[in-house]
C-alpha positions as CSV (number, residue, x, y, z in Angstrom):
1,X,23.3,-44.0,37.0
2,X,19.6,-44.3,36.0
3,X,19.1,-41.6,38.6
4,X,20.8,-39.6,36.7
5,X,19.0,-40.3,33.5
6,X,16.0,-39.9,35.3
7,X,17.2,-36.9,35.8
8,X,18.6,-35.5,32.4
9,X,15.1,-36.8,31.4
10,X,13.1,-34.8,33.4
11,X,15.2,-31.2,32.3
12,X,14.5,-32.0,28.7
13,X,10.8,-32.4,29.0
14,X,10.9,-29.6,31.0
15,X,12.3,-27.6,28.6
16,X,10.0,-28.7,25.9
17,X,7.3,-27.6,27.6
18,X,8.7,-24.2,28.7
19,X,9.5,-23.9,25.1
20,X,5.8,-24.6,23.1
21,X,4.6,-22.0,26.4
22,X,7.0,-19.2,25.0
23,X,5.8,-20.2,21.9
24,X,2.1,-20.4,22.3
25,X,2.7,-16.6,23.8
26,X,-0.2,-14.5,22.7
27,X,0.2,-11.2,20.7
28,X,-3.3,-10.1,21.5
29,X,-4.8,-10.7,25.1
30,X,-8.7,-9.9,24.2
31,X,-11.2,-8.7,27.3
32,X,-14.8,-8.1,27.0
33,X,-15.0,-5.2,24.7
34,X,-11.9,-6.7,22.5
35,X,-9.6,-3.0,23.0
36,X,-6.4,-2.9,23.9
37,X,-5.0,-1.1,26.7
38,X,-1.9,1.5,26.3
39,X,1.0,1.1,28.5
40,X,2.3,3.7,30.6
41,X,5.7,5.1,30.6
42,X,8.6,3.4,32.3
43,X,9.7,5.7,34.4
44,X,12.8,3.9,35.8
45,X,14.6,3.6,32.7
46,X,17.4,6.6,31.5
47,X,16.4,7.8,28.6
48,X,19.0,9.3,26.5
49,X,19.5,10.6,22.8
50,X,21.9,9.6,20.1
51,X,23.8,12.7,18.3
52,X,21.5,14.6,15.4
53,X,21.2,12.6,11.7
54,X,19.9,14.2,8.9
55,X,18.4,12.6,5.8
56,X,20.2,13.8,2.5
57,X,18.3,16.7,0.7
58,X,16.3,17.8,3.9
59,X,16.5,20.4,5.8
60,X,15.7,18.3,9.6
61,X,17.9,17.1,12.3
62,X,16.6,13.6,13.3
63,X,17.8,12.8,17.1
64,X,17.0,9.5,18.0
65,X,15.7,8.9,21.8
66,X,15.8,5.6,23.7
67,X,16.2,3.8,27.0
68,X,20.5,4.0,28.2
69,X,21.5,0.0,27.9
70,X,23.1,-2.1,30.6
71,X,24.8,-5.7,29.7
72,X,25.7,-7.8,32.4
73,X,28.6,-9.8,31.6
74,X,28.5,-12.5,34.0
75,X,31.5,-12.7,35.5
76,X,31.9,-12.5,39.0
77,X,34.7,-9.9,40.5
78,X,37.3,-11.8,42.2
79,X,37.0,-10.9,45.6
80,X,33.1,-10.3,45.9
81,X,30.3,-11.3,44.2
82,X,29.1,-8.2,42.0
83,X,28.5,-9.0,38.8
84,X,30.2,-6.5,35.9
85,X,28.6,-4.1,33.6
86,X,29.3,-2.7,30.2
87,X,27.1,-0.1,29.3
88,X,25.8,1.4,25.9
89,X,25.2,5.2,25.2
90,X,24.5,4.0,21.6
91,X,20.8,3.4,20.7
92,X,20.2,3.3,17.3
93,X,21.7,2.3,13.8
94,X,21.8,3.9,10.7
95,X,21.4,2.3,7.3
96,X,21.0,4.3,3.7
97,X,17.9,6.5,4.7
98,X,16.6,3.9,7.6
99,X,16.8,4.8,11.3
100,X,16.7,1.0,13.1
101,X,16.7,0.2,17.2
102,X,14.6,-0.2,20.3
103,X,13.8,3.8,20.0
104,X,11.4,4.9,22.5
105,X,10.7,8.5,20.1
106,X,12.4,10.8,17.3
107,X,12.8,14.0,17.9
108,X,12.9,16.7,15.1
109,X,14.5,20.0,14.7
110,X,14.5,22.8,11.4
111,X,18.3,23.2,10.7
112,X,17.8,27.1,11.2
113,X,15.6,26.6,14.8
114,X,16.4,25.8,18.2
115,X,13.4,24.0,18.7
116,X,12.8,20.4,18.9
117,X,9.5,18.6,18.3
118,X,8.6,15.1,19.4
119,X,6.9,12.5,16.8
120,X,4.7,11.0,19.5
121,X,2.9,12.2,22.6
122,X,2.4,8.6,23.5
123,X,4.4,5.7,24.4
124,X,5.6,3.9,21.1
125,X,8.7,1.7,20.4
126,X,9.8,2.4,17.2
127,X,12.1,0.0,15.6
128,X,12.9,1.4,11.8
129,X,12.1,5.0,10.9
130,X,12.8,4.9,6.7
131,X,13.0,8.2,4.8
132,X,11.8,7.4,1.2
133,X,14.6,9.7,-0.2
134,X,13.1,8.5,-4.1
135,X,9.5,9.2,-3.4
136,X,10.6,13.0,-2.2
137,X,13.0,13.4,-5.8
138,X,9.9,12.4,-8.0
139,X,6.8,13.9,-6.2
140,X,8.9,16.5,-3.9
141,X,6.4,14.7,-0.7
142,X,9.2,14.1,1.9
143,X,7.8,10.9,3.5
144,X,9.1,8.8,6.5
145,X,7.8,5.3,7.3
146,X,7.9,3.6,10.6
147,X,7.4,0.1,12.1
148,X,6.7,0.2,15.5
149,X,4.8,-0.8,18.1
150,X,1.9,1.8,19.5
151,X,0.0,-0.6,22.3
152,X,0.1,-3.1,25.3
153,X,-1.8,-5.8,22.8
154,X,-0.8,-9.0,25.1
155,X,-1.5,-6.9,28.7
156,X,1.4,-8.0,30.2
157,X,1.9,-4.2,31.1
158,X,4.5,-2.9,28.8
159,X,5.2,-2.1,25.5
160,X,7.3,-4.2,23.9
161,X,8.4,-6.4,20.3
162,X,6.1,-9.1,22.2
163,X,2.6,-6.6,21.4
164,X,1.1,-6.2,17.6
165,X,4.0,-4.3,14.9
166,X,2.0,-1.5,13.1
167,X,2.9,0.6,10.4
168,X,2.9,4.6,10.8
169,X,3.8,7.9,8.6
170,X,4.6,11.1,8.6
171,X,6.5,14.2,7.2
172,X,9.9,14.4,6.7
173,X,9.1,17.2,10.1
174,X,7.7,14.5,11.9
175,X,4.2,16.5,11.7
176,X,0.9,14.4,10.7
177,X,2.3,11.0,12.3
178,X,-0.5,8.9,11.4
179,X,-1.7,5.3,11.8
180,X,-1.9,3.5,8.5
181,X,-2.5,-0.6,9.8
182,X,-5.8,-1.3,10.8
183,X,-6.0,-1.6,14.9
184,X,-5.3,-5.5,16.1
185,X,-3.7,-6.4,12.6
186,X,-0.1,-7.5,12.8
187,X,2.1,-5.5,9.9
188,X,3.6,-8.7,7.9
189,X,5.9,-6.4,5.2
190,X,6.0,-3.2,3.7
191,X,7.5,-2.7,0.0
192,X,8.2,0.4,-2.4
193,X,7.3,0.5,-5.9
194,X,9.5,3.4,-6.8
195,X,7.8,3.7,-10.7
196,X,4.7,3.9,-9.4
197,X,5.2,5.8,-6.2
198,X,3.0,3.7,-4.4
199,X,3.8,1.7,-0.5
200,X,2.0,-1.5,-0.9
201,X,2.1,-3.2,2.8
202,X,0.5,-6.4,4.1
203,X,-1.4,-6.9,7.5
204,X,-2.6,-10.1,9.0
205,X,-5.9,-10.2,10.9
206,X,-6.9,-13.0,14.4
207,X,-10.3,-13.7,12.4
208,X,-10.3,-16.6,14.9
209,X,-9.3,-14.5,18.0
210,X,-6.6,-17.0,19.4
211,X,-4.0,-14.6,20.1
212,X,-1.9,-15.7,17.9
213,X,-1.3,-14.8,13.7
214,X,-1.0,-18.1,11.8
215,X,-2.2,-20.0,8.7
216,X,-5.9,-19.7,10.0
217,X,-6.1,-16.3,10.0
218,X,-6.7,-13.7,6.9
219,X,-3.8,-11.1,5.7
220,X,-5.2,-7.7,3.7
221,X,-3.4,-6.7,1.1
222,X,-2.8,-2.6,0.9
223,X,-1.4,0.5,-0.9
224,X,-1.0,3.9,-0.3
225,X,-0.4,6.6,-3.3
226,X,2.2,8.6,-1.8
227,X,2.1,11.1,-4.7
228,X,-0.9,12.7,-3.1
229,X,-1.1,14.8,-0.3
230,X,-3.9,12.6,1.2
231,X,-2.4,8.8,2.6
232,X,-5.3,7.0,1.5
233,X,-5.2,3.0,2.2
234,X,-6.7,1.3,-0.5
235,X,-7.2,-2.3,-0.5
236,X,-6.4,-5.2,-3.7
237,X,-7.0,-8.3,-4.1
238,X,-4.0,-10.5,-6.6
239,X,-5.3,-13.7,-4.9
């Protein structure tokens, strides 16, 4: 009996540990010159494309690209020892305006054109795409906002919800996708103030280069007027 405590013992503490390591996970792996390296494309992985969406008063087909998804169930068949398979052809969700998965790119196509244009020449994982429908009604600018993940920030070789979650832009089109978060700072929230057209967003910066974002660390506090033409990120201060 008390080898068996001994025993139980032994699982929890091991456990513990293997818990505060998963915790203590870094976000950012830094190397001599502190840059962060870009992961290359999985080329194992099925990639495969939800049917077309298009965003209410625009005049773009939205088709949603990702990797083909494979849940083992666990059971064992009854005469072997294969485990069996369910398998999703769906990769994405869609909310009022907002695009949400585990997408590896968007693809967009003109209503009246056969052509189809990616949003990003580079490996990303985009997990909401949000068309601002009010911004476009007031100011006639047909923005989309992503969150989404755009390097390999903890090396481990892939890109992943594990590495740094920037925030991104770009026409309704998917043309000028740009970068708005500063490089190595974590996106904490975004938020639209519809009155004054403005996307205020908060970042959070590894001033003490642990790896990790916590109380130590500073956040930045932004907004972009998305009346003009121009996304300019200009920094406040309410604290």
């Amino acid at each position: 009996m008390k080898k068996y405590f001994k025993y139980i013992a032994l699982i929890l503490v091991g456990t513990v540990i293997s818990c505060r390591e998963e915790v203590k996970k870094p976000k950012v792996s830094y190397d001599v010159s502190n840059k962060v390296s870009i992961a290359k494309t999985d080329t194992t992985q099925i990639e495969i494309a939800d049917l077309p969406i298009q965003m209410e008063g625009t005049n773009y087909l939205i088709h949603p690209v990702g990797d083909l998804r494979v849940f083992e169930r666990g059971s064992k068949a009854r005469y072997g020892s294969s485990s069996v398979n369910d398998v999703s052809f769906t990769i994405s969700n869609l909310g009022e305006y907002e695009i949400t998965g585990y997408l590896q790119n968007l693809k967009f196509q003109q209503v009246d054109s056969d052509s189809i244009r990616p949003l990003s020449d580079k490996p990303v994982l985009i997990l909401t795409a949000t068309y601002l429908k009010t911004v476009a009604d007031r100011t006639h600018n047909n923005v989309m906002v992503y969150t989404l993940t755009d390097s390999d920030t903890n090396k481990d070789g892939k890109i992943d919800t594990s590495d740094i979650k920037t925030l991104y832009l770009s026409d309704i089109s998917g043309e000028n996708f740009t970068k708005v978060s500063a490089d190595l700072e974590e996106l904490v929230d975004w938020n639209l103030i519809e009155s004054k057209n403005r996307l205020y967003f908060r970042t959070i910066e590894d001033t003490n280069q642990n790896g990790q974002f916590d109380k130590n660390d500073v956040l930045h506090y932004n907004y972009i007027d998305l009346a003009s033409k121009k996304w300019e990120v200009k920094s406040y201060k309410p604290i």
